[in-house]
N, C-alpha and C positions, 0 to 999 in steps of 0.2 A: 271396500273396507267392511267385514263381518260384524256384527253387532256387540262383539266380545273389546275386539279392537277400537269401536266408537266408543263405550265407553270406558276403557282405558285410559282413551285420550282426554274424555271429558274428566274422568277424574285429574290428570294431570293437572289440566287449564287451573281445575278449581282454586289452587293460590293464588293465581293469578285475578282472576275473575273475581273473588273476593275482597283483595287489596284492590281492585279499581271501584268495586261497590261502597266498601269503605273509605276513599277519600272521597266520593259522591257523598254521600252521607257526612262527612268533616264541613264539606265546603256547605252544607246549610248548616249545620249545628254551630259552625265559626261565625258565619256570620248574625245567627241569633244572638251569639253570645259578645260579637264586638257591639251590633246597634246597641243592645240593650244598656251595654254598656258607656257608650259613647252619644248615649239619646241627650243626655244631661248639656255634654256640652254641644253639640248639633243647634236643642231649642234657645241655649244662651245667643249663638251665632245669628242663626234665620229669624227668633223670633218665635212667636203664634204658640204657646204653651197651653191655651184652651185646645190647640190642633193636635197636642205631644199623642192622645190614644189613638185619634186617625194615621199613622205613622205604623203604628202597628196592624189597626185594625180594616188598612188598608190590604197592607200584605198578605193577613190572615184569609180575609173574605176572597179573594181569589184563587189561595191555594187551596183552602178547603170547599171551592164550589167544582173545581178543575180536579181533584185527589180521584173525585168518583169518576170521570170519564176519562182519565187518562187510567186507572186502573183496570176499567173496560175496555179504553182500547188495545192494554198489552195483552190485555187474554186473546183479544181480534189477532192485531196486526207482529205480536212479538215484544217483549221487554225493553231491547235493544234501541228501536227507533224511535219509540217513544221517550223512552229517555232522553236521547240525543235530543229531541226539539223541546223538550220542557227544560234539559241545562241551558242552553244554547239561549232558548228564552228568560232563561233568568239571571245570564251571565249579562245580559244585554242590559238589562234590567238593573243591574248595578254598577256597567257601565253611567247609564244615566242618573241614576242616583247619586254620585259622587259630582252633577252638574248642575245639580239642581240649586236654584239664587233664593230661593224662598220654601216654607216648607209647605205651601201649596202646591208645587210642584215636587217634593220631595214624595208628597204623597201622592201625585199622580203616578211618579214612576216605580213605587212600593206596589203598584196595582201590577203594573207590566210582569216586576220582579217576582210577586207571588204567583202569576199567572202563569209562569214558567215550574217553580218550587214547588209548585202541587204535584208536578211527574217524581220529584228526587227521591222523598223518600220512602213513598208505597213502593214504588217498583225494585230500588233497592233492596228491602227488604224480600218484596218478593221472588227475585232471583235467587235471594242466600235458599228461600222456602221450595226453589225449583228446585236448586243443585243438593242441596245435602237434607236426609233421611228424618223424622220427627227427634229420631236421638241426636244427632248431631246436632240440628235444628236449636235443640236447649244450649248448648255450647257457646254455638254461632253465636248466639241472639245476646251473649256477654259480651264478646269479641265485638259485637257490632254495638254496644252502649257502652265500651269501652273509647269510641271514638267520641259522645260525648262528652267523655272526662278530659280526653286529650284538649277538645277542643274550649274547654271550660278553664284550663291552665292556661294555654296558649293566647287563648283570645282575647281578655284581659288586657294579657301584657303587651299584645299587640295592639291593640284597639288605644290603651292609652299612652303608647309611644307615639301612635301615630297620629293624636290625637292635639300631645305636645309640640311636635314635629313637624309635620308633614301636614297635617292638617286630617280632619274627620270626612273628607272625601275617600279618604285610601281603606277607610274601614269595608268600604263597598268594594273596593278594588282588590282588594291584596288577593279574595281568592278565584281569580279569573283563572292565570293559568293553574292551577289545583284542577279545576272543574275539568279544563282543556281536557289533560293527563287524565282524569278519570274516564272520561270518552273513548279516548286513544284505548285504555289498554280493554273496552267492554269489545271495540268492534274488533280489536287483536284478538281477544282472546274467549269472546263469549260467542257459541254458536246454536241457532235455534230452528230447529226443525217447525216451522207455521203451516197448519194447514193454509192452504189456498182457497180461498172460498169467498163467495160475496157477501159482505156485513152489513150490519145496518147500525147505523150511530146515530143515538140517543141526543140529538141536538135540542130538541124541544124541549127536553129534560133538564139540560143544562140549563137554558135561556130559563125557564120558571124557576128553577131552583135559586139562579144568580139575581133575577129580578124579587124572589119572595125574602133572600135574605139579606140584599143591599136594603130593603125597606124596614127591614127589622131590626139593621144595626144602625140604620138613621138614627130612629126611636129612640131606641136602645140611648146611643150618645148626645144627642142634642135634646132629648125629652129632658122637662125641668128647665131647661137652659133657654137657647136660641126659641121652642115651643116649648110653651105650658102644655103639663099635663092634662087639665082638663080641657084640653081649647079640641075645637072640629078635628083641627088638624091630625091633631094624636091618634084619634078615635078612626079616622080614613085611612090614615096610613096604618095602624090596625087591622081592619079591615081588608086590605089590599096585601100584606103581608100574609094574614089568612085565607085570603083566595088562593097567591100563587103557589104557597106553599103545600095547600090542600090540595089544589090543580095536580101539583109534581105529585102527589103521591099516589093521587088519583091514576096519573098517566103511566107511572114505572110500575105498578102493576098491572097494567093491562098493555102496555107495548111491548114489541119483540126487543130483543136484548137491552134490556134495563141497564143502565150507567149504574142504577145501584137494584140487587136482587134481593126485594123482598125476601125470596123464598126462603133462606140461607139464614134469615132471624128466626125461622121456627126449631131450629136448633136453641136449646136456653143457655148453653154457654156462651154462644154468640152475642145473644142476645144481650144478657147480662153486662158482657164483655165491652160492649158497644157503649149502651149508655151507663156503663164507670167510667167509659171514657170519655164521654160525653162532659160527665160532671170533675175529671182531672184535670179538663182541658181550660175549665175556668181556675181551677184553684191553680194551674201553672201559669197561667199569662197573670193574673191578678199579684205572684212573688215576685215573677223575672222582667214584668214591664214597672212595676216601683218602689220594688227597693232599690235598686240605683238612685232614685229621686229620693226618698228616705236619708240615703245615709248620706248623702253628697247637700243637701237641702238641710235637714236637720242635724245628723251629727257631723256638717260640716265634714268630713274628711271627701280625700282627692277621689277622683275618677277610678284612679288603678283601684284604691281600696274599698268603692262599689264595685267592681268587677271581681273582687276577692269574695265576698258573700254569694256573689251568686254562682262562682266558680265552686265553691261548696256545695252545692246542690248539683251540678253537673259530676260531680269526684263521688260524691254518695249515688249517682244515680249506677255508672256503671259497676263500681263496685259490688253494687245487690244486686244489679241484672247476671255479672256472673256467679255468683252462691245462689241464684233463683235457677240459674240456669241446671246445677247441680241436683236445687233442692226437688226442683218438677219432678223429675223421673224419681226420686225418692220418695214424695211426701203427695203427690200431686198437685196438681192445679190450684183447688180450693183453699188447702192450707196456706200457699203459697203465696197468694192474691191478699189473703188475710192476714199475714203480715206485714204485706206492704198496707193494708189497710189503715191498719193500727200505726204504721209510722208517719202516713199523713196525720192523722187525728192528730199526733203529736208533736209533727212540727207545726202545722197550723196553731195549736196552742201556744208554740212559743212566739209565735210573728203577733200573736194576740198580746201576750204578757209583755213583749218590746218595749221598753223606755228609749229615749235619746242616751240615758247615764248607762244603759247598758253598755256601751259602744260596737262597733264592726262585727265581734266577737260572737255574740248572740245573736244578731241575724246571720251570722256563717252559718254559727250551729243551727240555728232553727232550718237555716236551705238544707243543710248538710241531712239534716231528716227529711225533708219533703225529697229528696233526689234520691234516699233511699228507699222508699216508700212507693216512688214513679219507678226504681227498677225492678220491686217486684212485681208490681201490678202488668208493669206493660210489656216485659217477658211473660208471662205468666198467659196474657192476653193473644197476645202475635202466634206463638206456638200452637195454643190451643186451637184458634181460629183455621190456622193454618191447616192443622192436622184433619180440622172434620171439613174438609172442602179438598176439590177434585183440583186436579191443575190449571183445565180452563174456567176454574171460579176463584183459581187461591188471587191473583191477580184484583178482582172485583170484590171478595170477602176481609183481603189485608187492605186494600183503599179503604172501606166500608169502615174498617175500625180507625182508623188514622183519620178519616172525614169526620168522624163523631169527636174525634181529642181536638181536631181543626175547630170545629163546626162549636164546640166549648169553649176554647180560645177566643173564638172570634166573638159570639156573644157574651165572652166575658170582659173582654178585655172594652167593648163601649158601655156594657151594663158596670161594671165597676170604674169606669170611665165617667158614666154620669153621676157615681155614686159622689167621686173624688170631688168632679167639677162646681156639683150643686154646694155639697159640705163645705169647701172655700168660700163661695160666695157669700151663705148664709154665715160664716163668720166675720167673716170683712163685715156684714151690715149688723152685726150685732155687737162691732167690736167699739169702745169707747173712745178712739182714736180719731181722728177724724181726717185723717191723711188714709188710715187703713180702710174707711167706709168707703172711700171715693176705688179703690181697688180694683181691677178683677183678678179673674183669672190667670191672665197672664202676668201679673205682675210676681207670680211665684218665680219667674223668668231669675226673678234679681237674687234667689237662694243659691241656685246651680252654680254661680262661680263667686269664688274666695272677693273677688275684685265688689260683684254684685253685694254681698253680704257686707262689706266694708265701708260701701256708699250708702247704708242704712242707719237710718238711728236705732241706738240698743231697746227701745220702747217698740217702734216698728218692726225691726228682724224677730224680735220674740213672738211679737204676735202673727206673724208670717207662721212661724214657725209650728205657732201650737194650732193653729189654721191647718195647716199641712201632718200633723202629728193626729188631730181629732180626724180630717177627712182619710188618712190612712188604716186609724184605729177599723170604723166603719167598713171599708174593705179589706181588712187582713179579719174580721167577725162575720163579713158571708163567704170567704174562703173557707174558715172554718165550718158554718153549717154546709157546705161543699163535701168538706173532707169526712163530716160524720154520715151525710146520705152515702159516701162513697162507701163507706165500711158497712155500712145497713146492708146495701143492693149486694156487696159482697156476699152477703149470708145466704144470699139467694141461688149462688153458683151451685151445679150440680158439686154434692158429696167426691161421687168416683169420677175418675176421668172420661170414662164410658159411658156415663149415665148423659141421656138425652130426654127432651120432651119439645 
């Protein structure tokens, strides 16, 4: 076959190969958006409500330690097989989740399950950044944040039928065979020319990276809490957090094939690009891990109609990712990033301004702006990145950006984790009550269902309530100081497309 004819054919495939990247892509975006969903009633069932951010912040820490060496290893070994064992492992992974008796173990197997999710959706994406050209590329990058609106409608309604139904195991299940089917049609239809050649893998890089940031989102969640702040302990695990950390960065600059390439950030749009991401990646886990708890806790409404707020924010995200996709090649980059800028600023302010008497409505709207806001910035990002990197770095430079929105997430979601935990408590002992002083943390347990709220006296639910309304106030105001560095760093993007330093 002549080279005219090779790629022919690869243009064919590319529908094909697309619609299997994008139901990859579904099957993690579904399932963020049923747990988050269905997290409410999960800690009413198991229990351990002080555990509800390790649940996430389980998941997160894995995927985002594994994002950078699975990205390096598709630049090695091929897009393809990598794939396959990072679904393979995550399907697995929520096989187990749906058997877990306690959410001690819920959160063991949230480890497994990230561990797997760190391959999905860098390499996903990077394949759309193999197969089609920078212009197309802008296009793509809607069509592919179109699947999380889809899966922001769907998921919801699926999470809380199955929820009523079936029970909140199946929310883990439902997208096994999706995953399956995404598999099938990459090895049918996706073909990759690898060079052959011996590699070297970055394992040492992994192990410091996964040991400097399991010790930092320790901190991070149980400081204040389980340890005081000022006690030895803080201060070692500090210290030890900043060795390995320092070590990794230390050692990926000076070893052969880096799991993450420095060299690649001296580019300023990269750079820039990186850590916006870094700081979206808090201001998104800090809406989509509690307002389910908000509105189900506080303004009292069901399951489905947390899932409806935050399904706003999934509908606004693609939405702007395709008119971002448009606006790129017309206005550039920079302007484009600055838009989304300004619409975080702006739904962050409404999550700020939020009463209970608001009701469902206004936290819609407020997601419905932060998911517009996420679809210009992270088009806007992915592209750019993409376009100033070679093919055997786009692999390691699209990880790179998705490990830093990870790597946000993940210390946001225990840093505003501790924010939540501690603000409960210090209201419980400050409260006049004296059933609500003996409280803890878990006792918000009894808000998440209608039954719980019922069994309260109207003197104790209130003060639950305004407990849970002040420590949420507290994190939806460093979301916001979030959302205004992100607009700052924006200012810092190169003017032209072309412009570097």
């Amino acid at each position: 076959m002549n080279a005219a004819e090779e790629k022919q054919k690869r243009l064919k495939y590319r529908p094909f190969i697309l619609a299997s990247v994008m139901l990859a892509m579904f099957v993690g975006a579904i399932e963020a958006t049923i747990v988050s969903t269905a997290m409410p009633a999960i800690a009413a069932d198991l229990g351990g409500f002080q555990l509800y951010s390790w649940v996430f912040a389980s998941y997160l820490l894995m995927s985002t330690v594994t994002v950078l060496i699975y990205g390096r290893l598709s630049d090695l070994f091929g897009r393809r097989p990598v794939m396959t064992f990072g679904m393979l492992l995550f399907l697995g992974g929520s096989i187990l989740c749906g058997f877990a008796p306690n959410m001690e173990w819920l959160i063991a197997f949230r480890f497994i399950q990230g561990l797997g999710a760190g391959a999905v959706l860098p390499i996903a994406t990077t394949i759309v950044g193999d197969i089609y050209s920078k212009e197309e590329r802008a296009k793509i990058q809607g069509y592919l944040s179109s699947v999380w609106g889809i899966s922001a409608v769907i998921g919801p309604v699926i999470g809380g039928l199955l929820v009523v139904t079936a029970g909140w195991q199946y929310v883990f299940w439902v997208n096994i065979p999706l995953g399956l089917l995404s598999l099938i049609g990459l090895w049918v239809f996706l073909k990759e020319n690898v060079e052959k050649k011996k590699h070297h893998i970055d394992y040492k890089g992994t192990i410091l990276l996964t040991a400097g940031l399991s010790i930092l989102l320790y901190i991070l969640v149980e400081g204040g809490g389980a340890v005081s702040w000022t006690s030895w302990i803080i201060f070692a695990l500090l210290a030890g957090a900043a060795f390995f950390l320092t070590w990794f960065i230390h050692h990926e600059l000076h070893t052969e094939d880096p799991m993450m390439s420095f060299s690649i950030w001296k580019n300023r749009s990269i750079l820039i690009a990186n850590i916006v991401s870094l700081a979206t990646g808090v201001l998104l886990i800090g809406i989509s891990s509690y307002l389910p708890a908000f509105v189900t806790g506080v303004m009292e409404q069901s399951a489905r109609v947390a899932g409806f707020t935050l399904t706003a924010m999934s509908i606004g995200w693609p939405i702007s990712a395709i008119i971002a996709g448009k606006m790129l090649i017309r206005i550039g980059y920079y302007r484009t990033s600055l838009i989304g800028g300004l619409f975080l600023v702006l739904g962050t302010i409404s999550f700020v301004l939020m009463e209970p008497v608001h009701g469902p409505l206004w936290a819609a709207m407020s997601s419905f702006f932060v998911g517009v806001g996420m679809g210009f910035t992270s088009t806007s990002f992915i592209v750019s990145i993409q376009s100033a990197v070679a093919w055997n770095q786009r692999g390691a430079a699209t990880a790179a950006n998705i490990f830093m929105r990870n790597l946000g997430s993940t210390v946001g979601v225990a840093l505003l984790g501790g924010i939540l935990n501690n603000q409960l408590r210090s209201s419980f002992e400050e409260s006049s009550i004296d059933e609500v002083q003996s409280f803890d943390v878990d006792s918000v347990n009894e808000l998440l269902t209608a039954e719980g709220r019922n069994n309260l006296a109207p003197d104790v639910l209130d003060s639950l309530q305004q407990a849970m309304i002040s420590g949420l106030n507290d994190v939806y105001s460093v979301v916001l100081a979030v959302a205004v560095l992100s607009l700052a760093l924006i200012l810092f993007l190169p003017r032209k497309d072309n412009e570097e330093l």
